[in-house]
C-alpha positions as CSV (number, residue, x, y, z in Angstrom):
1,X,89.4,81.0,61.1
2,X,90.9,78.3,63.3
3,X,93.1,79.6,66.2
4,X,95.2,77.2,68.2
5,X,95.1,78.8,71.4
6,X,98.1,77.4,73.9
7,X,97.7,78.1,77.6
8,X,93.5,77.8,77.0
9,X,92.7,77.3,80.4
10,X,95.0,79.9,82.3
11,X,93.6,83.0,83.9
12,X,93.6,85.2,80.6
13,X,93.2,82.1,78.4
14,X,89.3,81.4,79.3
15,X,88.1,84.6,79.0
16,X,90.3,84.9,75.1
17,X,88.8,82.0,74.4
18,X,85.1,82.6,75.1
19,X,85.4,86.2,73.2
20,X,87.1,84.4,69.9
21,X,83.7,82.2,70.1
22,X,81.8,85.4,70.3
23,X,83.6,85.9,67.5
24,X,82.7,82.8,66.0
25,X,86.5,81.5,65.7
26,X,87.1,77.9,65.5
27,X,88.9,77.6,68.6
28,X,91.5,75.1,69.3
29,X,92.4,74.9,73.1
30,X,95.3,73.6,74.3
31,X,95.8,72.5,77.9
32,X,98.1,70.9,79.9
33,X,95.8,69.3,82.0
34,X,92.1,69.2,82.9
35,X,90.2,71.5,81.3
36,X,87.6,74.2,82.8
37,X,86.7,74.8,78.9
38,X,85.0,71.5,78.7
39,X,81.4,73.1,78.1
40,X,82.8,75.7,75.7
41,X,82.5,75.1,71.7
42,X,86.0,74.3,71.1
43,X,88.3,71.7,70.3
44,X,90.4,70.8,73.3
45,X,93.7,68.8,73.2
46,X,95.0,68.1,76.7
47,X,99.0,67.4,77.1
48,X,102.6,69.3,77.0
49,X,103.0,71.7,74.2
50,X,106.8,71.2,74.7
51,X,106.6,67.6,74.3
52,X,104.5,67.2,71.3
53,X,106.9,66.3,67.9
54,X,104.6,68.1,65.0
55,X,102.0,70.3,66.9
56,X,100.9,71.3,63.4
57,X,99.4,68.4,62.3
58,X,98.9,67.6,66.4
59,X,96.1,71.1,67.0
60,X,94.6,69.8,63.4
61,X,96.5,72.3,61.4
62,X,95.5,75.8,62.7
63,X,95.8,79.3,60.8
64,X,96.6,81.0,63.6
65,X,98.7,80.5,66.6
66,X,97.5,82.4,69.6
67,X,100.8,81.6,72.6
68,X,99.1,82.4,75.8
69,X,101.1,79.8,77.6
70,X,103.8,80.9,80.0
71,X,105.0,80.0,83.5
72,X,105.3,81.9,86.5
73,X,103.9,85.4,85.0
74,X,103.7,86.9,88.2
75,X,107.3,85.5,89.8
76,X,109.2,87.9,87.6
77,X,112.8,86.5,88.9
78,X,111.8,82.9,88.3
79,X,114.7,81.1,86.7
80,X,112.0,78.9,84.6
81,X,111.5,82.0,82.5
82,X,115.2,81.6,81.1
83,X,115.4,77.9,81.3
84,X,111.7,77.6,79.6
85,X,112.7,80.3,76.2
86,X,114.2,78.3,73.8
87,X,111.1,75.9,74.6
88,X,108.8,78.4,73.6
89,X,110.7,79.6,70.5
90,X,110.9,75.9,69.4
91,X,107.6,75.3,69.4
92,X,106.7,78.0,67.8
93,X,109.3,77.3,65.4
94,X,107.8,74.1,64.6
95,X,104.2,75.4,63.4
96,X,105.9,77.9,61.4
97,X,108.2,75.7,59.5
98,X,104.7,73.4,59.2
99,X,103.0,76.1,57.6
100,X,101.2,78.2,59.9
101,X,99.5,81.7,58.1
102,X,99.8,83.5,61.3
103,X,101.7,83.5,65.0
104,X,100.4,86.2,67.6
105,X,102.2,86.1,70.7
106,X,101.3,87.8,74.6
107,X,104.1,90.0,75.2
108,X,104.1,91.9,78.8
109,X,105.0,96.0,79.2
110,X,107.8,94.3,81.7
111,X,109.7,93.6,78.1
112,X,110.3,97.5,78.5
113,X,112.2,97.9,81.7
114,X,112.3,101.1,83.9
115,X,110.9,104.1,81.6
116,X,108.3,107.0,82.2
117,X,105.8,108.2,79.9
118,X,103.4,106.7,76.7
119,X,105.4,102.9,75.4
120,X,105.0,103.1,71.5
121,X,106.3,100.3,69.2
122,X,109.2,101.2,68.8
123,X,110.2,102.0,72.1
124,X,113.2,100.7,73.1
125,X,113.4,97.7,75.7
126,X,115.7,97.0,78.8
127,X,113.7,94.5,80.7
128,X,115.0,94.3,84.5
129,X,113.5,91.0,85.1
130,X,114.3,87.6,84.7
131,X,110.2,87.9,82.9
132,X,111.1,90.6,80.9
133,X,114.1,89.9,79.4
134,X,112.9,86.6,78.3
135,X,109.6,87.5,76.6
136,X,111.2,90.5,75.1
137,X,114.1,87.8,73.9
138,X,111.0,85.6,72.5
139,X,109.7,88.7,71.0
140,X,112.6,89.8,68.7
141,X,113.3,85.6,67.9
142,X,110.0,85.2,66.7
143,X,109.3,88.4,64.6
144,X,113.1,87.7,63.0
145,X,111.6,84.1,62.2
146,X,108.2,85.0,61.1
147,X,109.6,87.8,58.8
148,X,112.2,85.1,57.3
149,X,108.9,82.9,56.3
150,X,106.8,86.0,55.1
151,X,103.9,84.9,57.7
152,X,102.1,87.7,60.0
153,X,103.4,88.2,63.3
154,X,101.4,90.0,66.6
155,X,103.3,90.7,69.5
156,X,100.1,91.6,71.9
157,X,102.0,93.7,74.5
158,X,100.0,93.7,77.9
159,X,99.6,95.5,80.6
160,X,98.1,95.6,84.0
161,X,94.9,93.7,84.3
162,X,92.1,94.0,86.4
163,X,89.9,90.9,87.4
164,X,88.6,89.3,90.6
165,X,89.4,86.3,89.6
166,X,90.7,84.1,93.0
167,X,92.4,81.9,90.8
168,X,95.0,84.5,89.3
169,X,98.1,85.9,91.0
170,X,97.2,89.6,91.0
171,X,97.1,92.3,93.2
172,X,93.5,92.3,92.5
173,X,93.4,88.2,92.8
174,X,95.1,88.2,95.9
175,X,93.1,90.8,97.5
176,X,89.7,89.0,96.1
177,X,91.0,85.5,97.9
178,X,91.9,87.8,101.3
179,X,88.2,89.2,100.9
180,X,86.8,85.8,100.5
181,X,89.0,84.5,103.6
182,X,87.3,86.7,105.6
183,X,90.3,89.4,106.3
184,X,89.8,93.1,107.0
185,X,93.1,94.0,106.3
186,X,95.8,94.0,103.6
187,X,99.3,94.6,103.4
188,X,100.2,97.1,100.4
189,X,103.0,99.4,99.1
190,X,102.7,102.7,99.1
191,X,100.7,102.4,95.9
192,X,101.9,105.9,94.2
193,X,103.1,104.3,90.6
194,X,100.7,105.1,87.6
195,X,100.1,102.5,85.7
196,X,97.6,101.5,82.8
197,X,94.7,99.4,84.0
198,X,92.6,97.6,82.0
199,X,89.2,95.4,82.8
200,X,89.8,92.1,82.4
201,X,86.4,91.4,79.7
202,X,87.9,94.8,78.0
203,X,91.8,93.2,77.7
204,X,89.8,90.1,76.3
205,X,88.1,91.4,73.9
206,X,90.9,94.4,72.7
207,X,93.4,90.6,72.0
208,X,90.4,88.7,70.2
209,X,89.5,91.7,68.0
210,X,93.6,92.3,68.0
211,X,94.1,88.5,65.8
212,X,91.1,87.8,63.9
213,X,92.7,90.7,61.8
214,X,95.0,91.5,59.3
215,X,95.7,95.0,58.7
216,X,98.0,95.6,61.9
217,X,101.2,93.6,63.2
218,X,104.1,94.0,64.9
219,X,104.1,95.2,68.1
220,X,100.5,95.9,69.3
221,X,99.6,97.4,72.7
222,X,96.8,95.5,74.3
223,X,96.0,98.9,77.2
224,X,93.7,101.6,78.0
225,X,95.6,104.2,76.5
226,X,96.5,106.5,80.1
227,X,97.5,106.1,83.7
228,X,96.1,105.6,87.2
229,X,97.9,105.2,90.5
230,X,97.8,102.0,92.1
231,X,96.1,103.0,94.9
232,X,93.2,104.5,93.1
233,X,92.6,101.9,91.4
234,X,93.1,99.6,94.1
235,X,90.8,101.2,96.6
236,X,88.3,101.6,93.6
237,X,88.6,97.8,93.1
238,X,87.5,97.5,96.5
239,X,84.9,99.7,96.3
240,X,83.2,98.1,93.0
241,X,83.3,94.6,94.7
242,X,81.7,95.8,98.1
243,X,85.0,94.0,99.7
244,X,84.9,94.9,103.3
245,X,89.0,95.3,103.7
246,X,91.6,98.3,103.8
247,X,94.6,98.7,102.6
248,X,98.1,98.6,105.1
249,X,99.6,101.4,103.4
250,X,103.8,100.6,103.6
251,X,103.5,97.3,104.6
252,X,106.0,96.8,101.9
253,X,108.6,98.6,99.8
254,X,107.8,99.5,96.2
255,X,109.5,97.6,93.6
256,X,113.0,99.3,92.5
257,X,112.3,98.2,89.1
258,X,108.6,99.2,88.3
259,X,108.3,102.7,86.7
260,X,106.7,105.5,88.5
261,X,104.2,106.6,85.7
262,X,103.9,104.7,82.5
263,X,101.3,103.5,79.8
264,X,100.6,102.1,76.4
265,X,99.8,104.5,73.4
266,X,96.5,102.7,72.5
267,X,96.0,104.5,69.2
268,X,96.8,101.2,66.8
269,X,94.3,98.9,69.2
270,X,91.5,101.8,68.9
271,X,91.9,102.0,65.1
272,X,91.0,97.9,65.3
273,X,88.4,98.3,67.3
274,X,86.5,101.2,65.2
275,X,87.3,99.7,62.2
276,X,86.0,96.0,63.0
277,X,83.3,98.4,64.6
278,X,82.3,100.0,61.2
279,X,82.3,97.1,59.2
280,X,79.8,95.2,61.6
């Protein structure tokens, strides 16, 4: 299987791409710039994925199209979201016109808006964020397009990932780089929400095993299946990492638009993961 994956060498790409070579996936990596990947087994193309006229015969004709690449994921009011959508769906529009077998697509549980309890597939959206309401915009474009040209479509709706990582933009990153600076202190909310957590080699290996298979599109939650509170998991964070800093409790507001308890219904992503399980 040859997967073009775009946004290779972001924080979720590298890992993605070293469990689709576990996998033994041909992977294709695209990058917009130097490459961190460069002593991985893949094929890696370096330039714009927005400037490039047939990325179909460009990525050396992939079966699947794994779309990592996205700007600003953690500025959720960024106006490039909005101004950078119909880039997104147009490249994506190109490899399926080209002949593509297969797009998957990283969604975000921000696509869903304020809500409490389990997200299912068919739970309705009402994104509150500039973020949201563009990659739940992408998502109903693309399916629409990919179900007009009878290919398989995965939207790989995540959710909060756990990594230490400095390089990302985290909660988790950011309190990894402050812990590295030297700093005994950090300034949090009040950290009450519930959210669903997931380790950062487990979300990697739930979206490889999620597209080197068939039997399940659509909407697919890439989650651990419950809740934690934030600062649980926070201060367990801390703890796992021997990071000698505390929390400032309060130091700022929480969010008006992040739910106070919510989580993915993990039952499709387990059925993947026992199946592939008893097969191998």
């Amino acid at each position: 299987m040859k997967i073009l994956v775009t946004g290779a060498n972001g924080y979720l790409g590298q890992g993605i791409v070293n469990q689709l070579i576990r996998e033994q996936c041909h992977v294709i990596a695209s990058c917009r710039s130097n490459s961190n990947l460069i002593d991985r087994k893949v094929d890696i193309k370096l330039g714009d994925i927005f400037d490039i006229e047939n990325p179909y015969e460009y990525f050396d004709k992939p079966d699947v199209l794994l779309h990592l690449a996205w700007k600003n994921g953690f500025v959720h009011n960024a106006s490039s979201h909005l101004e950078d959508l119909p880039r997104h769906y147009a490249f994506i529009k190109k490899l399926v016109d080209s002949g593509i077998k297969k797009v998957s697509v990283m969604g975000s549980m921000h696509e869903i808006g304020f809500f409490e309890g389990s997200i299912k597939a068919d739970t309705p959206t009402n994104p509150l964020s500039l973020y949201g309401i563009s990659k739940n915009a992408l998502r109903s474009s693309v399916i629409q397009l990919c179900k007009n040209h009878g290919i398989i479509c995965q939207w790989l709706r995540g959710y909060y990932i756990v990594g230490n990582s400095e390089h990302g933009s985290s909660i988790f990153s950011k309190i990894t780089q402050a812990a590295n600076e030297g700093k005994t202190s950090f300034p949090f909310t009040s950290g009450q929400n519930q959210w669903d957590f997931l380790d950062y080699d487990v979300f990697c290996i739930q979206t490889a095993k999620a597209i080197i298979q068939d039997d399940y599109d659509g909407i697919i939650n890439i989650c651990s299946g419950k809740p934690e509170k934030l600062a649980d998991r926070v201060e367990r964070f801390i703890k796992e990492n021997n990071y000698k800093i505390s929390l400032e409790y309060g130091k700022y507001p929480d969010r008006e638009y992040d739910s106070k308890a919510v989580w993915g219904d993990d039952r499709i992503i387990q059925q993947i993961l026992n199946k592939q399980s008893i097969t191998k």
